[in-house]
N, C-alpha and C positions, 0 to 999 in steps of 0.2 A: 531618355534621360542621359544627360552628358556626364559619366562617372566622374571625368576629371575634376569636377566640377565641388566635388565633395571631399573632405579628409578621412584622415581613416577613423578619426571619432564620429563623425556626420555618418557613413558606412554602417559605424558599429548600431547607432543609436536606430536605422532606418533599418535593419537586421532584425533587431529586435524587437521595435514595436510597432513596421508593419508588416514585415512579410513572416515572421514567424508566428504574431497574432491571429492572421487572419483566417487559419485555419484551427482558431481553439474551440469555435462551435463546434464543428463538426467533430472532431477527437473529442467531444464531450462522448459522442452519442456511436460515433462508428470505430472501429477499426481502419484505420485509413493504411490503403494499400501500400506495399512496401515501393513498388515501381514508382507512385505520389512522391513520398518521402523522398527517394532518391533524386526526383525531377527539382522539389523544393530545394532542397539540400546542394545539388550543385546550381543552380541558380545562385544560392547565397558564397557560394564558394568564388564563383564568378564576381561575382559583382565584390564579394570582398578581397581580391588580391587584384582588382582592376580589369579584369579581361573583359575584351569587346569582340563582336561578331570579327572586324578587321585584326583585333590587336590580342592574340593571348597570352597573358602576362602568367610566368611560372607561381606556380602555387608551392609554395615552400613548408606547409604543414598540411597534416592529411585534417581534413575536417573534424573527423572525431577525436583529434587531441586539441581544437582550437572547440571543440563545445565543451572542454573542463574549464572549471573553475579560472579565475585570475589568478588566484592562491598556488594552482598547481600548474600555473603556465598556459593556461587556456585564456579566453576570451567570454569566455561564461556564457557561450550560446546555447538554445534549447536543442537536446538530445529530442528529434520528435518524436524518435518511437518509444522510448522512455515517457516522453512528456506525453504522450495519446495514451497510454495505459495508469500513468498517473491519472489523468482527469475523466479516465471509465471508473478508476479506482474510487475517486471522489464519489462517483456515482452509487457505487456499492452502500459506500460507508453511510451515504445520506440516507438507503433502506435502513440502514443499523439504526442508525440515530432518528427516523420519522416514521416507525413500522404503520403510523397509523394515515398517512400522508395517500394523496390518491393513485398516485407511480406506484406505490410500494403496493397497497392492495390488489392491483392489477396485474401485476409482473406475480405478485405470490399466488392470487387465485388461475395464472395460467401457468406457472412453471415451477413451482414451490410448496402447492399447499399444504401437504401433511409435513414439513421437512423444514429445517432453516435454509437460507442463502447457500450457509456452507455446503449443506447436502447435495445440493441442487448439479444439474448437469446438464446438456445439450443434446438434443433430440434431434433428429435427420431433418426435423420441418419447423424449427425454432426459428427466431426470429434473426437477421445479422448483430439489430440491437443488442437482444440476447448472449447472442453469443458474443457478442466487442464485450459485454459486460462481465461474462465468466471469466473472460482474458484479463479485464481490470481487477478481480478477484483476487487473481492469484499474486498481485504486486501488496494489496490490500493484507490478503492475509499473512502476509510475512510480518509485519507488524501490528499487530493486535492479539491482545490475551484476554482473559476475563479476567472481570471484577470481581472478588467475592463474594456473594450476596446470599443467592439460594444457592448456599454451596452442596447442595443434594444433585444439581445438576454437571458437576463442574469433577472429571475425572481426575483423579492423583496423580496417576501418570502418564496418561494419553494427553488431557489438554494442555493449551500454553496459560498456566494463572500464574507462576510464577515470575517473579520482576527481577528477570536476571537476563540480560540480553545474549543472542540475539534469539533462542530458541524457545526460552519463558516456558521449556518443560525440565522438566526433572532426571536428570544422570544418574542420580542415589540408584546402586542394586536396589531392586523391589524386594524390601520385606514386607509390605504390603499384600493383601489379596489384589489380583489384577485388576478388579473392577471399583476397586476402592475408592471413595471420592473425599470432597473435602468434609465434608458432615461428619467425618470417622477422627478428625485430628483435630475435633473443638470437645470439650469440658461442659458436661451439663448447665452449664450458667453461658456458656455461649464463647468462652472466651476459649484459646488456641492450648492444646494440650503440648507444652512446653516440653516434657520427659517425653512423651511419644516421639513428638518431632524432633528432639537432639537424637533421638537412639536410632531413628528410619533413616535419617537425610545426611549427606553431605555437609560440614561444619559451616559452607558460605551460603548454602539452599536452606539450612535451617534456619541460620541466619534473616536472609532475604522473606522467607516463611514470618517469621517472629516480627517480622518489622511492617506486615499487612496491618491494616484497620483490622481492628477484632469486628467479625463477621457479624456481631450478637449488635452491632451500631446498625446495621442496615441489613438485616434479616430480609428476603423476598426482592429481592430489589438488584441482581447481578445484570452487570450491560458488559459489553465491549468497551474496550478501552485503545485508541492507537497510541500506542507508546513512541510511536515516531515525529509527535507533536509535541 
């Protein structure tokens, strides 16, 4: 391929939707080696400041500030080790949202089954699948809280329900019992104990608290939520 031959818009656009495409099967499913990554990544380095076997043309930005954004002076190309643990991450989320789906059954009856996802951990003889998946996890869980529903499941101050970003748990000193959950801060008619929660929480947590769906709408019924959509 004659690079001269292209601009640096033609460059930009052949950047990104073949040679960064073509490895998004596989980053669905594996962990793709870092040596890989770095092989692709100067390949595109190459080929986008012109450099030929004959002819190497200086490279005047380091790659990882030409994969930010336009906005911030980049070229907005894919981060791929960022971008391989996003689309394991995807993976994850799909168990969340198809628990009854035939991936999900399979992965839970061999690695999961008394426990959620989140429990879940990596054995000496797991799968690499497996394990590229626990790695998309932990991108996963950075952004997801629970819904309120069966808030009997859902602890006051260990988990993230709160919709306050980016930690979605609770700061308030515990005047709380430690194991306290949401069940303890609704009002027999189901609706949210308003004096409890101003006197327990932080004024912006009570706040963000008060402005949930009252729980007594969708009793039995809490999912995941990514708040990063």
């Amino acid at each position: 391929m004659e690079i001269n031959f292209f601009s640096q818009g033609g460059r930009e656009v052949l950047i990104k939707s073949v040679v960064q495409a073509i490895p998004t099967y596989a980053m669905s499913c594996f962990i793709i080696l870092d040596s890989i990554v770095k092989e692709i990544e100067a390949a595109c380095a190459r080929f986008w400041w012109g450099s030929t076997p004959e002819h190497r043309r200086v490279h005047w930005k380091k790659w990882r500030d030409i994969c930010s954004t336009k906005a911030m002076g980049g070229m907005g190309f894919k981060n791929l080790l960022v971008f391989n643990q996003t689309l394991l991450g995807k993976q994850v989320w799909r168990f969340l949202q198809r628990p009854n789906s035939l991936v999900t059954r399979v992965f839970k009856a061999k690695y999961f089954s008394y426990s959620s996802i989140w429990e879940a951990f990596a054995s000496s003889n797991s799968s690499y699948i497996w394990k590229s998946l626990l790695w998309g996890r932990n991108m996963v869980a950075k952004g997801v809280r629970w819904w309120v529903g069966n808030e009997e499941s859902i602890s006051v101050y260990n988990s993230r329900w709160v919709p306050i970003p980016w930690e979605f748990k609770l700061a308030s000193p515990r005047v709380l019992p430690h194991d306290a959950t949401v069940s303890c801060l609704l009002q027999e008619d189901g609706s949210w104990n308003t004096q409890l929660i101003n006197s327990s929480f932080l004024d912006f947590e009570a706040e963000a608290v008060l402005k949930l769906p009252k729980p007594s709408l969708h009793r039995h019924n809490h999912n995941l939520t990514d708040t990063y959509c």
